[in-house]
N, C-alpha and C positions, 0 to 999 in steps of 0.2 A: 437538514443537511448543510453543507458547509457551502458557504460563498464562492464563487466560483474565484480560483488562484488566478485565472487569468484575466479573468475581467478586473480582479485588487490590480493586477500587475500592469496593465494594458490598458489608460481606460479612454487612448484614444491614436487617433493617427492624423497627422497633420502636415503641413507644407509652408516651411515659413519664407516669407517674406522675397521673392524674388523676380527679377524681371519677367524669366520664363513660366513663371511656377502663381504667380502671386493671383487671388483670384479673388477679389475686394466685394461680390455679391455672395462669397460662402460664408457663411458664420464661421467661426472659431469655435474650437471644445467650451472657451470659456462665456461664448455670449449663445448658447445653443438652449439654456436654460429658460430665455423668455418662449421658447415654441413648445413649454409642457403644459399642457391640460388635462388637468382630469385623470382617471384611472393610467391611460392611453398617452403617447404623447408622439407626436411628429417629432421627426429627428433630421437636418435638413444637416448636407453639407460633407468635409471628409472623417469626421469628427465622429461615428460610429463605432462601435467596442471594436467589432469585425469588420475591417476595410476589406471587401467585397468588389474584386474586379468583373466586366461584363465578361462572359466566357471566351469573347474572340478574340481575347486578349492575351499574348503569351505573357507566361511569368519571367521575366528576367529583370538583370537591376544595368540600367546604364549607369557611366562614372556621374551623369548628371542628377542623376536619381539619388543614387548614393552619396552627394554631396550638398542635396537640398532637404533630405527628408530626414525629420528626427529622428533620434533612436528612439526605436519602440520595444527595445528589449531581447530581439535577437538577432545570433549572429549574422544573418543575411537580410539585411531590410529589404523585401520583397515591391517590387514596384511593375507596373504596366509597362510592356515595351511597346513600340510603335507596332500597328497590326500591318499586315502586309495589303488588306483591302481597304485601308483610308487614304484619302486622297492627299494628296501632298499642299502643305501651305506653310506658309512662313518661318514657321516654329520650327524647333528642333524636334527629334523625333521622340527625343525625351519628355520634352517640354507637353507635345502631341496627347502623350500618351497619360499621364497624369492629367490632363486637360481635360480629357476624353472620360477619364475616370472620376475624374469630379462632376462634369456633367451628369454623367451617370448615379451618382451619387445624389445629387440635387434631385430627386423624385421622392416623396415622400413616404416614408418606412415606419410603420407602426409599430413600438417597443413598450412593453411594460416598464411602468414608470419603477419597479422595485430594481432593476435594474441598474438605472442613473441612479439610486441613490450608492450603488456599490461605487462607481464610478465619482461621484462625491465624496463618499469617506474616502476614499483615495487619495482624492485631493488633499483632505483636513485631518490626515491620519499620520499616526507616528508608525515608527519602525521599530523592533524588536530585533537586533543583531544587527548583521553587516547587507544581510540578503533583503528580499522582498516581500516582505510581514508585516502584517496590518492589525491594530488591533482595533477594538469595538466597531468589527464590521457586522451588521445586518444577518441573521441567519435562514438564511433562503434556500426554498426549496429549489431543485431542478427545474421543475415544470408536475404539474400535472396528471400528468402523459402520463410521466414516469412509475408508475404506481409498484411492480415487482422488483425486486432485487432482477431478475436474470436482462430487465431492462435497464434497468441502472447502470449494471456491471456493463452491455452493450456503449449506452450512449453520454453516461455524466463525465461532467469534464471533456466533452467534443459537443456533443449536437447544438448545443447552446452558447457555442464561441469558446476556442483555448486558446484565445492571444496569440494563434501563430497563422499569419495570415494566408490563407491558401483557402482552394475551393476542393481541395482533395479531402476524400472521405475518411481516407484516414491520419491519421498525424503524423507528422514530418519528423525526421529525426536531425533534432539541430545539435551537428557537432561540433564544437567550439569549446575551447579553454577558457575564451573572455569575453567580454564585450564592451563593445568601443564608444566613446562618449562624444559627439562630432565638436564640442567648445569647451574650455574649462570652466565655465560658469553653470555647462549643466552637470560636470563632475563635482562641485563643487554645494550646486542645490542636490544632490544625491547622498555628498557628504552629510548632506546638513538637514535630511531627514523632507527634504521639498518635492523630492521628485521619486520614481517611481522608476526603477528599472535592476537587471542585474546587476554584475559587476567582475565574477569571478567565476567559475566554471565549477568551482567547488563548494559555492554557496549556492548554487540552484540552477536550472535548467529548464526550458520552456516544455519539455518531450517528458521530462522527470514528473513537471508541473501536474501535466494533466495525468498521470498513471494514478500521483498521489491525490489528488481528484475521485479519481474514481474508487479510490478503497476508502478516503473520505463519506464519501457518497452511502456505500458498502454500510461502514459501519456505524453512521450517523455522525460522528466527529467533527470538530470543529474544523481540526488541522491534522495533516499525516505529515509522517516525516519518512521519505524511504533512504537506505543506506546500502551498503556495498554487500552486505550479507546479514543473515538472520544473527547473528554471533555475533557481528558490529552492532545491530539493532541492541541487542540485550546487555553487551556491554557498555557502550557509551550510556544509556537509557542508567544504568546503574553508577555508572560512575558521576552523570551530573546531577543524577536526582538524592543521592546519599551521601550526606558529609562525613567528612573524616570522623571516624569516632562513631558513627551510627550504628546503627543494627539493624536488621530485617528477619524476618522471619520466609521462609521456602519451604521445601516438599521434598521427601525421602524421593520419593521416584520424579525425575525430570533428565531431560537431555546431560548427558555424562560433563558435556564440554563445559555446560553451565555450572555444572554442580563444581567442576574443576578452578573457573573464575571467583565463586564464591567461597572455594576453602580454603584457596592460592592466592588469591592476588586481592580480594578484598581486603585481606587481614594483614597486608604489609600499609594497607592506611587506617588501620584502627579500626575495619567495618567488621563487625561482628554478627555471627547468624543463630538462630533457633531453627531445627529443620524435625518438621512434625509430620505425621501421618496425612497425606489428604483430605482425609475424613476426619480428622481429630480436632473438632471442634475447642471442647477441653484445653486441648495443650496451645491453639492459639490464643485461647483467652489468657490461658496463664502468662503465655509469652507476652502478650498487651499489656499485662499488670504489673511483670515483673520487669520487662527492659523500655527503655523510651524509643521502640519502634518507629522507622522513618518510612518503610512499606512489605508488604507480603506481598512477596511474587513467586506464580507457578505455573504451572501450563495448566490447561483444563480442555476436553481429556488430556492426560498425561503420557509420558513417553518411557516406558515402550506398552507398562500396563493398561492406560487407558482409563486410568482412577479422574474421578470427574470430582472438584470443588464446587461448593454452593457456593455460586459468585455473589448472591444476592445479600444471605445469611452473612459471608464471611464482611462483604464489604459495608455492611450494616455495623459489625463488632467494629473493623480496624477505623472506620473514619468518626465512629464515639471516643476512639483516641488519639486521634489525627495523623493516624496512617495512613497510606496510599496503596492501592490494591491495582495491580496491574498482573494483567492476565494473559500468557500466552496462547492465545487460540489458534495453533497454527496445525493441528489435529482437526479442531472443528470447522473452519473457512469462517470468513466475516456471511455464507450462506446460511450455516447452519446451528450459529448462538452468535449472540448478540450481546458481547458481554460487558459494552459500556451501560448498555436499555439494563444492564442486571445489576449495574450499578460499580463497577469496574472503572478505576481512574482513567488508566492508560490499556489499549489492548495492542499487543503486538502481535507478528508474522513473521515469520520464515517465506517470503513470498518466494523464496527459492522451490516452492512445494506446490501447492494446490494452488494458488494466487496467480505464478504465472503456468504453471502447469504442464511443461511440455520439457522437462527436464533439461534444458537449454539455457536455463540463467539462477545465476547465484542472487536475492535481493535478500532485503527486510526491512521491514516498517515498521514503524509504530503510529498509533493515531489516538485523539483526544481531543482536550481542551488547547488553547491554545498557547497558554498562559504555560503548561508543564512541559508543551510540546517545542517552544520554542526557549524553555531551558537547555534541552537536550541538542537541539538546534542547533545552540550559540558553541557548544562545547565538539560535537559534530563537527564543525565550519572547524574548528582549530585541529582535533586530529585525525580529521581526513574521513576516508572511506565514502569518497562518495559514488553515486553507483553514476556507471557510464550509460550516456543517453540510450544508443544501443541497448543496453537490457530494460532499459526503460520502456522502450517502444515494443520488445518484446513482451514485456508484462504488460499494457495496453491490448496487446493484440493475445495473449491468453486469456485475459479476463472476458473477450466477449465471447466465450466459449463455458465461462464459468459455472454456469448454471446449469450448462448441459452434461460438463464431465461429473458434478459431487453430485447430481440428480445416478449420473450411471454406477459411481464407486458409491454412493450411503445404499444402492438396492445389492450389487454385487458383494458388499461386505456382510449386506445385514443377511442376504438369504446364505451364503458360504457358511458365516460362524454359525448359523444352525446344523448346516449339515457335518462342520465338524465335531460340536457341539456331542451329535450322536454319534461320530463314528469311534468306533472301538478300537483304535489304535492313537487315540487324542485322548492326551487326560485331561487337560482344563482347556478352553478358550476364553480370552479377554475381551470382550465388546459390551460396549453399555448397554446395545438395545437386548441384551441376554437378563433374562430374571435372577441370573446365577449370577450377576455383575455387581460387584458390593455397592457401586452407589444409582444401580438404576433405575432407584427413585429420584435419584437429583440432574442422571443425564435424562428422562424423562420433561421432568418438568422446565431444561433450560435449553434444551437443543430439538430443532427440528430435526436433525437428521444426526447421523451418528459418528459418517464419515467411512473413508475409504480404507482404513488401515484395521487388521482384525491379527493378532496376536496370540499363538497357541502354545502348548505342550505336546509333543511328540512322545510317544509312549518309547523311552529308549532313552540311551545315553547317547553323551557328545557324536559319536562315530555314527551311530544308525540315524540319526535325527541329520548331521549331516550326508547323511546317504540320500535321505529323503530331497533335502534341498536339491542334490544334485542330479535326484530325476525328474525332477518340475524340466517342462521346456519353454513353456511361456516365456515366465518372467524372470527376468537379468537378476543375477545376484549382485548387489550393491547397494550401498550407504545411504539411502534418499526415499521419498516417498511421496505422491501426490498425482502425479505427474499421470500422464495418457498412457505408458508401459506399465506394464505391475511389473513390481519388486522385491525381491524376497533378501530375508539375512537372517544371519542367526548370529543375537546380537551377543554372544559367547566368544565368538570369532569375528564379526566386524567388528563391534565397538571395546568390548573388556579382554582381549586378548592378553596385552600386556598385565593384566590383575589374575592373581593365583585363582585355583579353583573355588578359595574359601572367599577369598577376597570380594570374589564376584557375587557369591552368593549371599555377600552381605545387604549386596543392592538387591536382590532378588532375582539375578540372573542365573539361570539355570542353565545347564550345557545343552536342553534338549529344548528349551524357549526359540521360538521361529517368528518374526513380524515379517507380516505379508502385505504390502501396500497394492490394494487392487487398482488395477489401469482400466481403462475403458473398454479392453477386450468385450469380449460375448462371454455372457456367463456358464454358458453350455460349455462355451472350451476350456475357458477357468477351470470350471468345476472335473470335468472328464479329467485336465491337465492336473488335479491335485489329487484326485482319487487312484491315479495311476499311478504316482508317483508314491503313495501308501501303501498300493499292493506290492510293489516291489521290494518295499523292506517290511 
């Protein structure tokens, strides 16, 4: 799993040099290194990843605090105030109170030593753009502990320190546009690739930091990148990964809006596409042999069918010709395939869906290597879309639910498409884990689970199919899916309206096709709720 972002970014806290402050028996970050031994090492002083106040301490910043204490990277440098039960003595109460917390500090803390070494490449490490990127860092597990995804998705990127100093359980949300540099000499070592901190509001965020952390973690990845929306994911991802002139190869069926960037706006820069079957193994070799492909990208499952790619197979072909396979898994969760482990360059999200889950935030990510990831990065930073801390904090705080809601929709989707499967006013259903699913040999062997969204025919035309939707009482009819409500559309009338009957049906839209995104309801009401709403038409 990937290196913790905030230990690259944070790899210490300190107090320079001052009358009130100055405290000549504590080591510094940089002489802390004679007290390592062994596996284990003692760690003495203020100079710890996580500066760690004693709890009877409140959090506040006096103007002395914030005039002595380095930037450590955000907006509110957090410092000890004076407690109301210490005794009063000469010092300032500022003075006091950081005083207090270095004594405190000076007790000896046992840290794995793989740790400091992150905190080392930090030191000796270059920068990759304008933000806080590190390269040939160490690739470190969380811990241990951590051994399931539904624990991972809980505590990676917090339990083990996220550079934002606080002893609250969960993480702060830092709002801020900038951040401030207390000398020009440390603006200046930050220019010049020395130091380690923010800089801009738009190049990264301490609250963003840890979310993308944890879908790091998620999907093994080196580095994530999250953005303002799954749509800004997909296209900045394309527009700095494919040079003018290039080509790619894609997928008859995928989200409409993609397909819309790909036919519209790539081709006013020379990008040109090959768009083949899912399953047409064939037509992408042909595509490899016959154009100099720069990557194939598709969702898997797909949208709104649910057609699943051999991530493994395809990305075996495209990188014997040095193409780049990136794969939308924002159908399957980074819970339920794992499509970089399947050989997948880049995998992105719609974290606007299942990732943060409670239908309350627009994101998107993408995650990988670091090296592709902070291509996309450098060109991100310049046109924008970054996602506000706020939704950030929100995706953090749905993710530690993650494992509990795609545990509820992959049961409530898989046992429904059976029962509509047989019922006699259903002509077809879409779900992988069905035998009647054209590739439920390949979502078999690459997904644990199948997911919450299950896609049908209603035996009728546009008007009775829409009748049906409109006696469901559950679930909200609208545009989205993942999320704790179910969802229903008939994507005839939300998404291809404006495209003629025929038009539509060139994509395979049919006026009587229905996606159903199940929410965490009870499957008894689900079920009672869709069976009624069949008997009535």
């Amino acid at each position: 799993m990937a290196a913790s972002s905030c230990a690259r970014a944070f790899p210490s806290f300190e107090c320079r040099t001052d009358p009130d402050f100055f405290r000549p028996d504590i080591p510094s970050f940089g002489e802390r290194s004679e007290f390592f031994t062994g596996k284990a090492a003692v760690v003495y002083g203020l100079s710890s990843l996580i500066f760690r106040f004693p709890p009877n301490f409140v959090r506040q910043l006096s103007n002395k605090a914030r005039r002595n204490c380095s930037n450590i990277g955000v907006a509110q440098v957090v410092a000890a105030s004076w407690s109301n039960n210490q005794q009063a003595s000469g010092l300032t109460p500022a003075a006091k109170a950081v005083d207090a917390a270095a004594s405190a500090a000076m007790a000896p803390v046992e840290v794995e030593t793989g740790v400091e070494k992150v905190a080392a490449a930090v030191e000796n490490s270059h920068f990759n753009g304008e933000n806080v990127q590190f390269e040939d860092l160490p690739h470190l597990k969380y811990a241990s502990f951590l051994n399931s995804d539904g624990s991972i998705a809980i505590h990676a990127g917090e339990r083990l320190g996220r550079g934002i100093v606080t002893d609250a359980i969960t993480t702060p949300v830092v709002n801020t546009s900038a951040y401030f540099f207390n000398k020009t000499t440390e603006l200046i070592d930050f220019k010049e690739k020395r130091r380690a901190s923010f800089e801009y509001g738009r190049y990264g965020n301490p609250t963003t930091i840890v979310a993308e952390e944890k879908i790091s973690a998620l999907e093994g990845a080196e580095s994530t990148l999250l953005m303002a929306s799954g749509m800004c994911a997909s296209t900045v991802m394309l527009l700095a990964l494919v040079p003018a002139g290039g080509h790619i190869v894609t997928t008859t069926d995928c989200y409409r809006k993609t397909r819309i960037f790909i036919e519209t706006i790539l081709p006013k820069m020379g990008i040109t596409a090959t768009v083949i079957d899912p399953a047409d193994i064939g037509a992408l070799e042909t595509a490899l042999e016959e154009n100099k492909v720069t990557l194939f990208f598709t969702e898997s499952p797909t949208n709104p069918f649910l057609r699943c790619v051999d991530i493994e197979r395809v990305s075996k072909l495209c990188h014997e010709k040095g193409a780049l396979v990136i794969i939308d898994g924002t159908f399957a969760t980074p819970l339920n395939q794992k499509a970089l482990a399947l050989g997948a360059d880049i995998v992105l999200h719609s974290a606007t869906k299942y990732i943060a889950g409670h239908n309350d935030v627009l994101a998107g990510c993408i995650s990988g290597p670091e090296k592709l990831i902070s291509l996309v990065r450098n060109l991100h930073n310049i046109l924008g879309g970054a996602l506000n801390p706020n939704a950030a904090y929100l995706i953090i705080r749905g993710m530690k639910t993650l494992h509990l809601r795609v545990q509820q929709q992959n049961s409530t989707a898989l046992r429904m498409a059976e029962v509509l499967e047989a019922h006699p006013k259903i002509r077809r259903v879409y779900y992988p884990s069905l035998t009647s699913h054209p590739e439920h040999h390949i979502a078999k062997k690459q997904m644990n689970g199948f997911g919450g969204v299950v896609s049908f025919e209603v035996d009728g035309d546009l008007l009775r199919t829409a009748k049906f939707v409109d006696a469901l009482k559950i679930p909200y009819i609208a545009p989205s899916f993942g999320g704790c409500e179910s969802i229903v559309d008939q994507p005839a009338i939300m998404s291809y309206w404006d495209l003629s009957q025929s038009d539509r049906a060139k994509y395979g839209i049919m006026d009587n096709l229905v996606r159903f995104s199940f929410g965490v309801e009870d499957f008894e009401d689900l079920k009672a709720d869709i069976l009624q709403a069949l008997e009535i038409i």
